[in-house]
MARVEX-333218 format. One line per 4 residues: number of its first residue (from 1); their letters; for each residue y, x, z of N, C-alpha, C. Coordinates in steps of 0.02 Angstrom, whole numbers, padded with zeros to 5 digits. Layout:
<recs>
NUM) A) Y/X/Z/Y/X/Z/Y/X/Z | ...
</recs>
This chain:
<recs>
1) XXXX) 03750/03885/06388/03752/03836/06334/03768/03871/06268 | 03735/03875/06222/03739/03897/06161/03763/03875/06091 | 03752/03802/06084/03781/03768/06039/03848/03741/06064 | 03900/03732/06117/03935/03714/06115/03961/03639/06114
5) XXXX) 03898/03601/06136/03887/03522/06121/03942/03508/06172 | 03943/03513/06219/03991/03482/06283/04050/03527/06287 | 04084/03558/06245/04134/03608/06269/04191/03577/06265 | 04235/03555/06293/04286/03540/06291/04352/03537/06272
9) XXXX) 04351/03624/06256/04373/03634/06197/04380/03606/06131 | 04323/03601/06117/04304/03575/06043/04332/03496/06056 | 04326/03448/06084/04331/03389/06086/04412/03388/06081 | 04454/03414/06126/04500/03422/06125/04562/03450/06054
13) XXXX) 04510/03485/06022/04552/03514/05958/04526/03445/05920 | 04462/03417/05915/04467/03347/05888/04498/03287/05887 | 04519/03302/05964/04572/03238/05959/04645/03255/05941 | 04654/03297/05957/04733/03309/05927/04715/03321/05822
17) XXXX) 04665/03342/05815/04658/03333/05729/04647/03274/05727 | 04634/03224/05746/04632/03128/05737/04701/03128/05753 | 04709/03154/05780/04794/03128/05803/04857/03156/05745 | 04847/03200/05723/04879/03231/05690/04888/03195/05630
21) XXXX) 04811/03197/05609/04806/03156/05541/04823/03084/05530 | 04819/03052/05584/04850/02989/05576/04917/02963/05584 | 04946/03022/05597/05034/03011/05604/05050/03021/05532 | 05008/03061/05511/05015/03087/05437/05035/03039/05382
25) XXXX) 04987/02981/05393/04982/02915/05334/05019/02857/05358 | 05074/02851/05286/05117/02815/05300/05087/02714/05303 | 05088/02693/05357/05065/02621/05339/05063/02567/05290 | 05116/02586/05239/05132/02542/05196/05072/02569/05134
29) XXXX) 05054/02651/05145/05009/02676/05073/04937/02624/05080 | 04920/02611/05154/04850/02571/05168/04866/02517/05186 | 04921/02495/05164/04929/02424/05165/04932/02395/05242 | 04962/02423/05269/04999/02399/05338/05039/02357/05328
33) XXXX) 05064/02286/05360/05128/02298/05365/05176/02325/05387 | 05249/02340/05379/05262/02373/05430/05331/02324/05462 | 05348/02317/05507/05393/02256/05534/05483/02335/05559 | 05522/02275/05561/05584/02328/05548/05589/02345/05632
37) XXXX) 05549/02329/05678/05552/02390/05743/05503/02431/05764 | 05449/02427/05721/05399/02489/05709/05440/02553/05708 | 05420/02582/05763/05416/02667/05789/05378/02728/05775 | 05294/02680/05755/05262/02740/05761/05279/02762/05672
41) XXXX) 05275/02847/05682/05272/02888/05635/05221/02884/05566 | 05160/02854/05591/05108/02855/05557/05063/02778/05591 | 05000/02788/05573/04958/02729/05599/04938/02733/05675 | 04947/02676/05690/04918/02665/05741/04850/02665/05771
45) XXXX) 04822/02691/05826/04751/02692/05854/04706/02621/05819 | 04730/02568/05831/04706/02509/05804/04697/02486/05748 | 04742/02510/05708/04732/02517/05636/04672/02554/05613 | 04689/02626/05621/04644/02664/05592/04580/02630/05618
49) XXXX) 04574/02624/05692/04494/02580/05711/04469/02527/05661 | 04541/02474/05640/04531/02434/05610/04485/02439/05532 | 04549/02496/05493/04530/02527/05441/04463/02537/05412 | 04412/02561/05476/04381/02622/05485/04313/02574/05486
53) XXXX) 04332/02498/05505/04264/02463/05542/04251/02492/05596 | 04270/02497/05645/04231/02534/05700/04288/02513/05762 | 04245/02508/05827/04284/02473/05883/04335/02535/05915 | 04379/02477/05924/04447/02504/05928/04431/02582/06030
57) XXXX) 04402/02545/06047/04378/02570/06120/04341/02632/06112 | 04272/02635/06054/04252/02695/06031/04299/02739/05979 | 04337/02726/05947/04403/02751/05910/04445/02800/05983 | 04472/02756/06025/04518/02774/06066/04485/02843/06109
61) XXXX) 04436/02828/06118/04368/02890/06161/04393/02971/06126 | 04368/02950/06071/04390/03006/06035/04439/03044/06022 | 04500/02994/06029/04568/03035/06027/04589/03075/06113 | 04549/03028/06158/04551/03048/06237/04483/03110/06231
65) XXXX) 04485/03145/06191/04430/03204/06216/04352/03175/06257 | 04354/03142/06266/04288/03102/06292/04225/03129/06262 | 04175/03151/06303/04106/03154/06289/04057/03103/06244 | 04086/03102/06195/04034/03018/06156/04009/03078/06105
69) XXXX) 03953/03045/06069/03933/03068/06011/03919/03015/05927 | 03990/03014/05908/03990/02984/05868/03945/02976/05793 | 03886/02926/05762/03871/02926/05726/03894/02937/05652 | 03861/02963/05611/03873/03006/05554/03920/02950/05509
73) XXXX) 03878/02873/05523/03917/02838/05500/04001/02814/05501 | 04007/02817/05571/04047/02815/05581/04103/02852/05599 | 04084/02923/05583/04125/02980/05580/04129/02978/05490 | 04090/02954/05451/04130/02938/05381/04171/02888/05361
77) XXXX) 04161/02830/05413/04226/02786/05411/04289/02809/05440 | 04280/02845/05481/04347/02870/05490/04373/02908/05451 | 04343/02951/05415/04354/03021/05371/04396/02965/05295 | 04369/02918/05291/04393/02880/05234/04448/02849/05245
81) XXXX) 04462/02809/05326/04517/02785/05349/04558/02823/05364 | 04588/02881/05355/04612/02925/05376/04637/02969/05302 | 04602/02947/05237/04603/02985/05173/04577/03050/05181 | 04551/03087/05225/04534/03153/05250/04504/03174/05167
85) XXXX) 04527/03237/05155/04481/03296/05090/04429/03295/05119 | 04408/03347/05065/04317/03354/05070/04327/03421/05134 | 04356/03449/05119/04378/03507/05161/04380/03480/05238 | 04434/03422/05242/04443/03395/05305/04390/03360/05346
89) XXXX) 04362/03323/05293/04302/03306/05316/04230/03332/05331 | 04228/03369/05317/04207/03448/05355/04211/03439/05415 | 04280/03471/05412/04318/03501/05481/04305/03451/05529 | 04315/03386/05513/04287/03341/05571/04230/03336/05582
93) XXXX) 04196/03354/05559/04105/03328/05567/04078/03396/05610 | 04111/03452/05587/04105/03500/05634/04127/03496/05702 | 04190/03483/05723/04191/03478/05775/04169/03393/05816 | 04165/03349/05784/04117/03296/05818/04051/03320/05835
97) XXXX) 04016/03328/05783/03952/03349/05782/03922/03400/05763 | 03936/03447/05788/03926/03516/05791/03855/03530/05797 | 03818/03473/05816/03730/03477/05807/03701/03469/05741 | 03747/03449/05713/03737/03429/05624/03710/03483/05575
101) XXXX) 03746/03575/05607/03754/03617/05578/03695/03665/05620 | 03667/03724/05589/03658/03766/05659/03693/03786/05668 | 03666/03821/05734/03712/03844/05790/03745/03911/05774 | 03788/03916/05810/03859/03988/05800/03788/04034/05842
105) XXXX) 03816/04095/05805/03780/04156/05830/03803/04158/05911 | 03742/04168/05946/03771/04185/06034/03822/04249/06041 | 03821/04298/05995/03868/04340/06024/03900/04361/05945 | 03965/04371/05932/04006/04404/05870/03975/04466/05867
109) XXXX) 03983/04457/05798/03952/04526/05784/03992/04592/05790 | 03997/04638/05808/04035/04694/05822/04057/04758/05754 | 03970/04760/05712/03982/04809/05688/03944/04782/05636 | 03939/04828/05584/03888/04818/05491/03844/04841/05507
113) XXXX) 03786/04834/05475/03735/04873/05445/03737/04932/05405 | 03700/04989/05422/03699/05048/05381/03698/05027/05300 | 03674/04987/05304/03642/04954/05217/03710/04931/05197 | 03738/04863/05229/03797/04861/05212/03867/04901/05212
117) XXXX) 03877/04952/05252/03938/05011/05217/03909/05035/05173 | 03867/05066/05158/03823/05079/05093/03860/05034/05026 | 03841/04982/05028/03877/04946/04974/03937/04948/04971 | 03991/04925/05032/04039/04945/05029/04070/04997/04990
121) XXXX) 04050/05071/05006/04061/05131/05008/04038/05120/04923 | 04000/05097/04902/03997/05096/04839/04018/05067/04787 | 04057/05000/04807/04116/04965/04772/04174/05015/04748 | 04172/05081/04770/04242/05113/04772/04251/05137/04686
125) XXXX) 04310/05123/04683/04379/05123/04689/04380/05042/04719 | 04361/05016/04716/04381/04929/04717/04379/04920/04794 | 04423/04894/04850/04425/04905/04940/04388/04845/04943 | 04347/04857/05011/04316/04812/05024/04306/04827/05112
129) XXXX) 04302/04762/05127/04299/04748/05211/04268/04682/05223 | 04214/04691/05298/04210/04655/05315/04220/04630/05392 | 04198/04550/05421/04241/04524/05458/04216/04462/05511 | 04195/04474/05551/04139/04429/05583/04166/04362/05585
133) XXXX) 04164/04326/05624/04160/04249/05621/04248/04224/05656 | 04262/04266/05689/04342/04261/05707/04375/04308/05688 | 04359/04339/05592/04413/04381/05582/04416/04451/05600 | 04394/04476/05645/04397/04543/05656/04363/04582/05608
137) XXXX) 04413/04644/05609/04368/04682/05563/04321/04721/05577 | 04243/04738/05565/04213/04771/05561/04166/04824/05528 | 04202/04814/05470/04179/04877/05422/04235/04882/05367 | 04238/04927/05340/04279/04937/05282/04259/05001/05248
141) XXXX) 04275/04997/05185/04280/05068/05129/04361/05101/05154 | 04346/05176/05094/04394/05226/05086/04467/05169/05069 | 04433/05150/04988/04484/05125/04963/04525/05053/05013 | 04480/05019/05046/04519/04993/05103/04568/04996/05142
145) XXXX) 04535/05051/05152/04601/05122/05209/04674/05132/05201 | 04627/05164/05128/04710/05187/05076/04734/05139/05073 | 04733/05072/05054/04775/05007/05028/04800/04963/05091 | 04767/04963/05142/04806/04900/05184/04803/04936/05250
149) XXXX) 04798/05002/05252/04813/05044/05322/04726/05047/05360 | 04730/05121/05377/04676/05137/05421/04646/05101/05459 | 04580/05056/05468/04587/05012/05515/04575/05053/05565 | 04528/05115/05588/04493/05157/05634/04540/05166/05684
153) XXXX) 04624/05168/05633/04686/05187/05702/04691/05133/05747 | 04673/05072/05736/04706/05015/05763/04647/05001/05828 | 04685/04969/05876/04625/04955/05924/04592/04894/05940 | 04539/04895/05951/04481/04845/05923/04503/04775/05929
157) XXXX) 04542/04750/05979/04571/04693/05996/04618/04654/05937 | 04662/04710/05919/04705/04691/05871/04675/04689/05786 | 04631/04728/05788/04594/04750/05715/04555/04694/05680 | 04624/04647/05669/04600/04577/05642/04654/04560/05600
161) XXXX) 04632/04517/05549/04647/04489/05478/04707/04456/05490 | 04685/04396/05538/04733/04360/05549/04799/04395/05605 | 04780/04401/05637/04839/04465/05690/04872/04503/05661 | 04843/04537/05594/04878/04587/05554/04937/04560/05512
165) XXXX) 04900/04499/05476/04955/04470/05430/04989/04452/05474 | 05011/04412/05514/05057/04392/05576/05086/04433/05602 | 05055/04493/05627/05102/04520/05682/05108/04592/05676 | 05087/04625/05612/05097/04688/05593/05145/04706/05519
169) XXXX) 05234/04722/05559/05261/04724/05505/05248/04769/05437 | 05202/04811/05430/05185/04832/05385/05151/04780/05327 | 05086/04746/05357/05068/04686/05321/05134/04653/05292 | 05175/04612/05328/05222/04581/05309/05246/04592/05262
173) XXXX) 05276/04681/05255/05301/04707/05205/05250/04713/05142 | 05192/04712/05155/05131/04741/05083/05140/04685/05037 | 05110/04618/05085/05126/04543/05023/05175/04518/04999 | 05166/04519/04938/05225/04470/04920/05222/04394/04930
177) XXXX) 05220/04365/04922/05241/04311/04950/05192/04271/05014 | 05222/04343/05052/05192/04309/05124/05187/04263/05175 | 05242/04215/05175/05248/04129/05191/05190/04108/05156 | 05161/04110/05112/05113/04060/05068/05048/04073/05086
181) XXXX) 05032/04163/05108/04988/04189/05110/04965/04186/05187 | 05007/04186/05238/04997/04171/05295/04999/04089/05318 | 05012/04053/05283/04994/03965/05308/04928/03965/05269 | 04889/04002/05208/04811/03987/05192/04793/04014/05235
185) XXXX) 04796/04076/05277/04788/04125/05312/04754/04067/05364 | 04798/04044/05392/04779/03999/05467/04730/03942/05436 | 04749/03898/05394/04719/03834/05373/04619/03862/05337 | 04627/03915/05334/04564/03937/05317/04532/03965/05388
189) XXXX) 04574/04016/05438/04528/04020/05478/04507/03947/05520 | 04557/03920/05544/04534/03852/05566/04466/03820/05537 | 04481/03816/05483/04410/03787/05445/04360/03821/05462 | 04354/03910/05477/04292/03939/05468/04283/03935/05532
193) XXXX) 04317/03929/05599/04307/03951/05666/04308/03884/05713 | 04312/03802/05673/04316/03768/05709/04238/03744/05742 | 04178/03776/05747/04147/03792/05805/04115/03829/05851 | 04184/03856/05854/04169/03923/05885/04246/03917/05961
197) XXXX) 04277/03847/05957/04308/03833/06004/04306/03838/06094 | 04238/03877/06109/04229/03902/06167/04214/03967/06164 | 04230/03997/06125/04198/04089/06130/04256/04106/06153 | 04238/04157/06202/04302/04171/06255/04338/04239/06207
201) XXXX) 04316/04270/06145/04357/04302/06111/04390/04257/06045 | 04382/04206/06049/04408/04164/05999/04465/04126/06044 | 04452/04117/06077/04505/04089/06144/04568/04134/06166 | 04553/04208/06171/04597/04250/06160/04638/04270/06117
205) XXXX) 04595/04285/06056/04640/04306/06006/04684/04244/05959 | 04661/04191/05996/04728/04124/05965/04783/04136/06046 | 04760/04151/06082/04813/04141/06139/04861/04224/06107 | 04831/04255/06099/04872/04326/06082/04908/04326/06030
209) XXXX) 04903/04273/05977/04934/04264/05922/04991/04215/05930 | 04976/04159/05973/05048/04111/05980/05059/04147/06042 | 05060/04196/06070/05111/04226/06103/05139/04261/06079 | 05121/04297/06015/05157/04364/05969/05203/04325/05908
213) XXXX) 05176/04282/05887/05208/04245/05829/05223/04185/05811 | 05277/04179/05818/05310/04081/05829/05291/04068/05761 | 05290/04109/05714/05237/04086/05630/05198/04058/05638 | 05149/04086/05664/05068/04070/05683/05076/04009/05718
217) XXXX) 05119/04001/05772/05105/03953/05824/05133/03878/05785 | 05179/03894/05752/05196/03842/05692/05145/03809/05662 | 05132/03854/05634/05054/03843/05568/04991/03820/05619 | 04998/03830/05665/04903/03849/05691/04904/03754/05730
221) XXXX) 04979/03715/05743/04989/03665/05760/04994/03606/05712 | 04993/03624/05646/05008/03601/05603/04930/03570/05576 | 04870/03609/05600/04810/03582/05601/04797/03583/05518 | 04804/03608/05478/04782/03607/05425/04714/03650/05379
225) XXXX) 04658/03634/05369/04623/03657/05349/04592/03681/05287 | 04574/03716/05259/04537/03754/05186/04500/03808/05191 | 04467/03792/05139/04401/03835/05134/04429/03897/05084 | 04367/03953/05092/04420/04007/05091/04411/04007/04989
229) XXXX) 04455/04022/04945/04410/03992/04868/04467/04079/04830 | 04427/04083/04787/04440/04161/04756/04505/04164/04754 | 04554/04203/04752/04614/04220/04743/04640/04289/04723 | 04710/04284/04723/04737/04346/04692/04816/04348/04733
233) XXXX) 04809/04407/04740/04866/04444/04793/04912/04489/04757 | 04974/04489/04753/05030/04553/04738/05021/04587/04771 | 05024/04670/04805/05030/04699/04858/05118/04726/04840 | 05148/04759/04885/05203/04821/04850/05179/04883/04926
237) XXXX) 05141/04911/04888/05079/04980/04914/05158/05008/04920 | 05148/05056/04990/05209/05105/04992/05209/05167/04940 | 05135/05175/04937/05117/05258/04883/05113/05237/04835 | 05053/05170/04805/05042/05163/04745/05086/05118/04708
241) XXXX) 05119/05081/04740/05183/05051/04689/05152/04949/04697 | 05180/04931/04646/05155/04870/04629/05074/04858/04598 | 05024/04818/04669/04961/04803/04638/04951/04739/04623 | 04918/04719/04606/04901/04658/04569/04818/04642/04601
245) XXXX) 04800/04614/04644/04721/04639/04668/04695/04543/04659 | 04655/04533/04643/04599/04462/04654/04545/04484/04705 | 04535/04436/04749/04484/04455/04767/04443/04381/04809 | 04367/04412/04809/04326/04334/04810/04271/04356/04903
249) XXXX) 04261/04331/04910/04223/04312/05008/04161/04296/04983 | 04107/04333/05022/04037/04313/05014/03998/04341/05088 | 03944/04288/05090/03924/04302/05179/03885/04351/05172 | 03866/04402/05204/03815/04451/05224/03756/04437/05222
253) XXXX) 03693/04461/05161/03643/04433/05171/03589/04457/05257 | 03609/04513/05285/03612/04539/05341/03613/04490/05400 | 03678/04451/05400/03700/04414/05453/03740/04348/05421 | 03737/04299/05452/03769/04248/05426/03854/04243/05459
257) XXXX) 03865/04292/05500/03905/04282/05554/03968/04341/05512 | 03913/04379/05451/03955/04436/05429/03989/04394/05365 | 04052/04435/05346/04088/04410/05271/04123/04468/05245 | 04099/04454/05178/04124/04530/05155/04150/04527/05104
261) XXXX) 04247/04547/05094/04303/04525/05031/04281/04579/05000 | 04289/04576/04942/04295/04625/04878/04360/04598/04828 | 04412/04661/04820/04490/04668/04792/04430/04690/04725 | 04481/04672/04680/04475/04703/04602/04531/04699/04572
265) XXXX) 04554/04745/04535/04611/04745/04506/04627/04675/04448 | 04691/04673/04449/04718/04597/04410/04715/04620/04327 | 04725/04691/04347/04766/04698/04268/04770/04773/04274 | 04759/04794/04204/04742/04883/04199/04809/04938/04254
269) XXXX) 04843/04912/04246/04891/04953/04281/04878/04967/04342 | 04852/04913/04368/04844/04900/04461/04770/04934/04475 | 04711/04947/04407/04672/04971/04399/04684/05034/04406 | 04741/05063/04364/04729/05150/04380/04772/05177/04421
273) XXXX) 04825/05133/04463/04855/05138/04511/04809/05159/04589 | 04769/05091/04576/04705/05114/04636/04677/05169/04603 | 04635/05187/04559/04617/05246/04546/04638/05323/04590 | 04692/05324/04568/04745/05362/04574/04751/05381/04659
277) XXXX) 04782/05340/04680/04762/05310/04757/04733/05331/04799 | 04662/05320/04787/04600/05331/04808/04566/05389/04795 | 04610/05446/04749/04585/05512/04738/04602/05550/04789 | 04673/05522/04836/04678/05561/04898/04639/05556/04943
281) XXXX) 04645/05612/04975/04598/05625/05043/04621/05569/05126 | 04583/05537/05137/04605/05461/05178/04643/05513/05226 | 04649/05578/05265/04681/05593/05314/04734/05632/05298 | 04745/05638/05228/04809/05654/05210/04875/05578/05184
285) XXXX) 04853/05535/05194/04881/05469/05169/04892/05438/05252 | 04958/05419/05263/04997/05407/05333/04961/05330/05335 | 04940/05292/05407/04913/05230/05399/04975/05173/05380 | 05042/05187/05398/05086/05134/05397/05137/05158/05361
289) XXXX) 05176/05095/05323/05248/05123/05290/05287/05147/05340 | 05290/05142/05394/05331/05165/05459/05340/05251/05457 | 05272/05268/05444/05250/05343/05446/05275/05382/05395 | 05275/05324/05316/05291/05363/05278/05379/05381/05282
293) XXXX) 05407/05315/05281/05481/05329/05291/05502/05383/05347 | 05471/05395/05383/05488/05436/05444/05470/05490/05419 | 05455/05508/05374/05430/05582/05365/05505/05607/05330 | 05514/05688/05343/05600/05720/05313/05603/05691/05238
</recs>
């Protein structure tokens, strides 16, 4: 099965995101009443059905993981009964109807195109990497290397975006304000990987992460979603000092499955800092602050 229509998975992360979201909204904002021995947290199954126009029995299906295939229509009444973003409402339509979209590539992509390190390699001074459909990394520049650690040392399992910020104290130490940067961290991959809920390496590397990091396992329950939108990062580089980097996500004209960040400096300093940087030779530059402190 290739599209993922019947996976169970997927249905299942849908109903706990209906579920989630509707504990969310307080009854009184949509005009509930609410009576003084009301318990529940948020709205009730019947409500939201109510809300939503739509029968309370096909409502309930959905939160029970059930095999239905809910119409477009009525996956936008819910998206409205529910207040869901544009973002969120997405996220649901993907995993309801995952036929809506094409289909996920049959196999992750492993590696780049000669054409694409090429470009890469030619962004330099400016680091650039890219990152298949669950995050892993599979290509990167020099200046990459130098700035957020060798990926070549790391082994293929772990040599991911999200695993790194989570569970590699060096990352931890590079960002500054890494609480903020690791809850977009999750709420964006969610968004990009919610159908891809049966790939048995997407299945892994969330099981390897809420076993490594009660962070992650926090955040990744918390069900929150976003799309990934340009930004800008502090680093504190062990060699080069304080950087200042922006950087923006664009898909691979190669592969749709590929994505490829490009850093640019914030501000001249962080400009000739990387410069500077990146004039060393990548196998004279240690991959981790670990390495460097350990040196006499």
């Amino acid at each position: 099965m290739t599209a993922l229509l019947e996976d169970g998975g997927r249905r299942r992360e849908l109903a706990q995101f209906l579920k989630d979201r509707r504990a969310r909204i307080a009854p009184g904002v949509v005009g509930v009443p609410v009576g003084a021995r009301r318990r529940a947290r948020g709205l009730l199954r019947e409500e939201v059905a109510m809300i939503a126009g739509v029968g309370v029995t096909w409502y309930t299906w959905l939160e029970q993981a059930r095999p239905i295939k809910p119409s477009v229509r009525v996956l936008g009444s819910i998206a409205r009964a529910l207040r869901l973003s544009d973002v969120e409402r997405t996220h649901l339509f993907k995993l309801a109807r995952p036929d809506l979209e094409p289909a996920p590539p049959a196999q992750l992509a492993t590696a780049i195109s000669y054409a694409l390190q090429r470009t890469m390699d030619a962004l330099a001074p400016n680091p650039a990497y890219a990152v298949n459909a669950v995050w892993d990394v599979i290509g990167w520049n020099k200046p990459a290397a130098l700035i957020f650690g060798d990926f070549g040392r790391i082994e293929a399992e772990r040599r991911n975006l999200l695993y790194l910020i989570f569970c590699d104290p060096d990352w931890k130490e590079l960002f500054r304000e890494w609480e903020t940067i690791s809850a977009f961290a999750v709420a964006q991959f969610r968004e990009s990987t919610a159908r891809l809920g049966g790939d048995a390496r997407f299945k892994e590397l969330v099981r390897m992460l809420e076993q490594d990091s009660e962070s992650f396992r926090q955040h990744w329950r918390r069900r929150d979603v976003h799309r990934p939108i340009p930004q800008s990062k502090i680093l504190d580089h062990p060699r080069a000092g304080r950087l200042n980097l922006e950087y923006s996500t664009f898909q691979a004209d190669s592969d749709r499955d590929v994505r490829l960040t490009i850093y640019t400096p914030g501000d001249a300093e962080s400009a000739r800092r990387i410069v500077t940087l990146t004039e060393r030779p990548l196998r004279a530059v240690p991959a981790t602050r670990r390495q460097i402190e350990a040196r006499p």
